[in-house]
C-alpha positions in Angstrom: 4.5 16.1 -8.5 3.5 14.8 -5.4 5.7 11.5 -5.4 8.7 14.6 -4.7 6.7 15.1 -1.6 7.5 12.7 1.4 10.2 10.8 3.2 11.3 8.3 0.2 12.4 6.4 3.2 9.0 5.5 4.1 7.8 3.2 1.2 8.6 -0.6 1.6 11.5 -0.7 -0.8 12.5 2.6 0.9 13.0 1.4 3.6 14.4 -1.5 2.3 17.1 0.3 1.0 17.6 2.6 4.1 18.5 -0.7 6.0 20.6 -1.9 3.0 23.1 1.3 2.7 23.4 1.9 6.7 26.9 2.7 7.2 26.7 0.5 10.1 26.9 -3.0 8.0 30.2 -4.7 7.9 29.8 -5.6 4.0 26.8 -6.1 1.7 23.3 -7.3 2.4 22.7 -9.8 0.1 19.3 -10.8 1.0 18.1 -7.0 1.6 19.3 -5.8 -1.6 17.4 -9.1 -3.9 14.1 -7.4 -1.7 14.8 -4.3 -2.9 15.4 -6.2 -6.4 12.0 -7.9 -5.7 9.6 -5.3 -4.9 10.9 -3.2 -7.7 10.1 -6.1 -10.2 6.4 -6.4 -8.3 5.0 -3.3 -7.6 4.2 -0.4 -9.9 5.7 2.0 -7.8 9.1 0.2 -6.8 11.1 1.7 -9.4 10.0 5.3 -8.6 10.7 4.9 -4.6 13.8 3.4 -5.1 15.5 6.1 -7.0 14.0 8.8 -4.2 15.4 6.8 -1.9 18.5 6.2 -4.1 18.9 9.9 -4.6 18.2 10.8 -0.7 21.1 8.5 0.3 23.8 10.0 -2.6 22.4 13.3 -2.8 25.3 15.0 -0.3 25.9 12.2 1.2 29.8 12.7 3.3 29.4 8.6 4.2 32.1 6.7 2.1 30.2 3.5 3.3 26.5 4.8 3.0 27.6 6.1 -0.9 29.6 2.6 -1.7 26.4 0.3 -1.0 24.1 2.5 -2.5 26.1 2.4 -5.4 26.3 -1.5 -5.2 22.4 -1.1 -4.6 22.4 0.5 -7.9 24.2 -1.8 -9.6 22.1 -4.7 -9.1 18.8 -2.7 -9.8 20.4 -1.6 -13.5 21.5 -5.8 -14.2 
């Protein structure tokens, strides 16, 4: 249990996707969200952090923006 412990923000894809979903960006970051794509395919413990980090920015989440590219952040992982 103790990948339920910690910021899911801190891990490389993480933080990836932190950037990725910011409610700031105008439209999609292509080339953060084939990262996030990358180090999920590369690392044994992409896939894990990236649905923390997933569920952290959905989980309550009031941000129309923040919720639509984390849903197009989604997306591309499930292709």
């Amino acid at each position: 249990m103790e990948f339920l412990l910690g910021n899911p923000f801190s891990t490389p894809v993480g933080q990836n996707l932190e950037k990725a979903t910011d409610g700031s960006l105008q439209s999609e970051d292509w080339t953060l969200n084939m990262e996030i794509c990358d180090i999920i395919n590369e690392t044994e413990e992409g896939p894990k952090d990236a649905i923390r980090a997933l569920k952290k920015r959905l989980n309550g989440n009031k941000n129309y923006r923040e919720v639509m590219l984390a849903l197009t952040v989604r997306r591309i992982i499930e292709s």
